[in-house]
C-alpha positions in Angstrom: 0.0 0.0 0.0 2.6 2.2 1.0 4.5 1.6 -2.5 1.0 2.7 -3.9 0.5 5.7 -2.4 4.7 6.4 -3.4 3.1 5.9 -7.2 0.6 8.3 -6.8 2.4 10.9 -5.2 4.8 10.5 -8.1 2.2 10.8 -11.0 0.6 13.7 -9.4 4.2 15.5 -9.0 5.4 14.6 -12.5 1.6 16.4 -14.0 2.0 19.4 -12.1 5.2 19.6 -13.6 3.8 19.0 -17.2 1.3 21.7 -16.2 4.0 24.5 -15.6 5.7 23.7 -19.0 2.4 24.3 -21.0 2.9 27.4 -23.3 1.0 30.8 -22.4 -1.0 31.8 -24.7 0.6 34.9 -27.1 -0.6 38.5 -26.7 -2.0 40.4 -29.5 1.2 42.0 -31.4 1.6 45.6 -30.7 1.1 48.0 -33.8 3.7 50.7 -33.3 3.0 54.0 -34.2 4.2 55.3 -37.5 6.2 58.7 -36.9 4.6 62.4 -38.4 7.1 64.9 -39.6 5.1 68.0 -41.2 7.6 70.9 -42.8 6.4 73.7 -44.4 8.2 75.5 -46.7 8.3 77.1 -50.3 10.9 76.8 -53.3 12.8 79.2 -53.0 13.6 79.5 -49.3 17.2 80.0 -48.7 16.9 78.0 -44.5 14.7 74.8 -46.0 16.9 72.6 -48.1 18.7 71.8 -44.8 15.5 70.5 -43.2 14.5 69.1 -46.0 17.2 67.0 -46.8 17.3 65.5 -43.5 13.6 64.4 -44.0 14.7 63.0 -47.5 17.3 60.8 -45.4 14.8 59.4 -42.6 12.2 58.8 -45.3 14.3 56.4 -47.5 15.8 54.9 -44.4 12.4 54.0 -42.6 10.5 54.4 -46.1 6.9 52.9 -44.8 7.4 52.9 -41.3 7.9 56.8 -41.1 5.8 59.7 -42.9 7.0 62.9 -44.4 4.6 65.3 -45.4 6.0 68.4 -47.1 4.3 71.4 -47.7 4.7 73.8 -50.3 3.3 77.4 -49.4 2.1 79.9 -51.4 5.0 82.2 -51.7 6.9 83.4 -54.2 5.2 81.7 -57.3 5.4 78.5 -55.7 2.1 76.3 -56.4 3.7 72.3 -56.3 1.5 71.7 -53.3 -2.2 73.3 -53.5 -4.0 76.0 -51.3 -6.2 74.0 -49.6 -3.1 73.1 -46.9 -3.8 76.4 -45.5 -5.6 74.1 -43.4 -2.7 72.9 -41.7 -0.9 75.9 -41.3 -4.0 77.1 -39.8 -4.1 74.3 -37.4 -0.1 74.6 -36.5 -0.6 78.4 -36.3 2.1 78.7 -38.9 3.0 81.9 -40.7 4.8 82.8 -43.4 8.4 82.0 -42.0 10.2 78.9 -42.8 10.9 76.3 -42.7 8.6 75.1 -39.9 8.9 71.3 -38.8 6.0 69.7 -36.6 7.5 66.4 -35.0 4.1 64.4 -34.6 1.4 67.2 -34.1 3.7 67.2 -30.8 6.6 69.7 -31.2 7.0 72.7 -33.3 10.5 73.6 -34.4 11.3 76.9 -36.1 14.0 77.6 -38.7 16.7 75.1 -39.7 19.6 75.6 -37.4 20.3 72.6 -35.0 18.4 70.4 -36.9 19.8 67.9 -38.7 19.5 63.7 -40.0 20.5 62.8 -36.6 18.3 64.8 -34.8 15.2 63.2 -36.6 16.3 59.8 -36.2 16.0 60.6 -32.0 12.4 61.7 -32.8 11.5 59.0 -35.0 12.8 55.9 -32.2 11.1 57.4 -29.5 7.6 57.8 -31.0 8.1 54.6 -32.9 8.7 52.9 -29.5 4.8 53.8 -28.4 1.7 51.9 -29.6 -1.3 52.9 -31.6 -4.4 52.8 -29.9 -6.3 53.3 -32.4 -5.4 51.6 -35.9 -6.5 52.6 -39.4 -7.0 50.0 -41.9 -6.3 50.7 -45.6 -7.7 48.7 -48.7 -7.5 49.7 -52.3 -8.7 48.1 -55.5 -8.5 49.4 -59.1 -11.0 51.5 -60.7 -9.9 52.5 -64.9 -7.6 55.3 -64.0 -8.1 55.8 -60.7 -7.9 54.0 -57.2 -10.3 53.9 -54.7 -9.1 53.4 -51.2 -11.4 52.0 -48.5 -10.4 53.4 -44.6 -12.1 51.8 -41.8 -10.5 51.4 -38.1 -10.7 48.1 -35.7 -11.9 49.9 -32.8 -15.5 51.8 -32.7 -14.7 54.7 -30.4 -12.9 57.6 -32.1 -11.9 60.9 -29.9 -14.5 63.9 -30.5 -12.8 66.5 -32.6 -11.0 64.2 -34.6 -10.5 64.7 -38.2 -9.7 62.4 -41.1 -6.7 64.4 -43.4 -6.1 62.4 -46.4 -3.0 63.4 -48.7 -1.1 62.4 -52.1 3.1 62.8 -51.8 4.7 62.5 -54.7 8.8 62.5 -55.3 11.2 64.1 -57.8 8.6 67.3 -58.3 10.8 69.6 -60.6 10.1 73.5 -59.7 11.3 75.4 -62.5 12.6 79.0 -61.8 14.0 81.3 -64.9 18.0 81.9 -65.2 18.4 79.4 -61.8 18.7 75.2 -62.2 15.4 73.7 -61.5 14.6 72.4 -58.2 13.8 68.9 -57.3 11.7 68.1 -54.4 10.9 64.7 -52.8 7.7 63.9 -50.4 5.7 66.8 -51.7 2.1 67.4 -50.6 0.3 67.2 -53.9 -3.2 66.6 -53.0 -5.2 67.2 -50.0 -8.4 66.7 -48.4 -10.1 67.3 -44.8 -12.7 64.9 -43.8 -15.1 64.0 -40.9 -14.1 61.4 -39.0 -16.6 58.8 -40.2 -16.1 54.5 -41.0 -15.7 53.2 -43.5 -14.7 56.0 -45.6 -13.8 55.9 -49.4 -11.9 58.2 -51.6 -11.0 57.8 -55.2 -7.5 59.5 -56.5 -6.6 59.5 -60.0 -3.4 57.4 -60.8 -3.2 60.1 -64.3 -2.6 63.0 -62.1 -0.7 61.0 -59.2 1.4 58.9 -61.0 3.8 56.5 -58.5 2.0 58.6 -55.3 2.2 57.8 -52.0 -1.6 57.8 -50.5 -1.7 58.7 -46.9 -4.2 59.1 -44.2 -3.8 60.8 -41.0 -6.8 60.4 -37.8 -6.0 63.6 -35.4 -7.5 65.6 -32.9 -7.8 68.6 -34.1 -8.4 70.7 -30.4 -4.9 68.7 -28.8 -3.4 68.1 -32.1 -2.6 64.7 -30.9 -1.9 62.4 -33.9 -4.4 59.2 -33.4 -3.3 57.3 -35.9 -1.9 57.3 -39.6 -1.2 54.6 -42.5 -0.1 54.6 -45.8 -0.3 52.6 -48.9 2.5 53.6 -52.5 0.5 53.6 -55.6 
């Protein structure tokens, strides 16, 4: 009997120890957040190259996992990005000075002079190293010339005063100037559009006027200027 109860006492051991080595189950994977760098600027601005070179270098590091938005103001004959991003000046409180780099909807940095590749990088690992929570879902499907994209989001509660900015970059946008070389600029803010924050949303670009764009959507609340969410999808 004793021998027995030795058996048991051995079986019983040897499950809970089977027990402790059973897996946990995996939580959901973390989406990080994709970093925001907004700069505005015009062609012929004599501080902006500086700034906007740097964003060049982070964007074709990082390419999907970061977004440069660059905005072309109306000043001095420059048109490359159109007038309806007075919106975001508006919204940033930015003037006619520049260049003007937003970090995020977080941090607004004047003028060019500290800022550099290195500098950005620091901003884009310590936003990157947050989590959405909120997450924007993009589809897309042909339509003749155009392509309509298809947003919807994964969780049902979306912050009051948030807006739904949609834009179309485009690289290697020649600005011609007489009796100077011509002007190449790279993530430029070709179209724009403001929308209500409502789920699913559609909106149709046209690949003819957009060729090899870069389709991005931006969820923000427009009263703390916190950036909700963003994605973006190359066409």
């Amino acid at each position: 009997m004793r021998g027995f109860k030795r058996f048991l006492r051995i079986i019983f051991f040897g499950l809970l120890c089977g027990c402790s080595r059973l897996p946990t189950p995996e939580e959901p994977a973390a989406v990080p957040i994709i970093p925001v760098f907004e700069v505005f600027g015009y062609a012929r601005c004599s501080n902006c190259p500086a700034v906007e070179h740097a964003l060049d270098s982070i964007k074709s590091e990082f390419d999907d996992s970061v977004v440069v938005l660059q905005y072309h103001m109306r000043i001095l004959g420059d048109t490359l990005s159109p007038q309806s991003i007075l919106e975001r000046q508006n919204l940033y409180n930015v003037g006619s000075s520049a260049p003007v780099t937003v970090i995020h909807g977080e941090e607004i940095l004047q003028g060019s002079s500290g800022l550099s590749t290195q500098l950005f990088k620091a901003y884009y690992s310590s936003i990157r190293s947050r989590e959405d929570s909120v997450t924007v879902v993009i589809a897309s499907h042909l339509e003749g010339d155009s392509i309509l994209f298809t947003l919807s989001v994964k969780e049902e509660t979306i912050v009051p005063g948030a807006r739904l900015f949609i834009f179309v970059t485009q690289d290697s946008i020649i600005f011609k100037q007489t009796g100077v070389p011509d002007t190449i600029f790279n993530n430029v803010v070709r179209f724009y559009s403001s929308l209500h924050a409502e789920f699913p949303c559609q909106v149709r670009v046209s690949r003819t006027l957009f060729p090899q764009g870069n389709f991005v959507a931006l969820l923000q609340d427009t009263l703390s200027k916190k950036i909700i969410s963003v994605t973006q999808r190359r066409f």
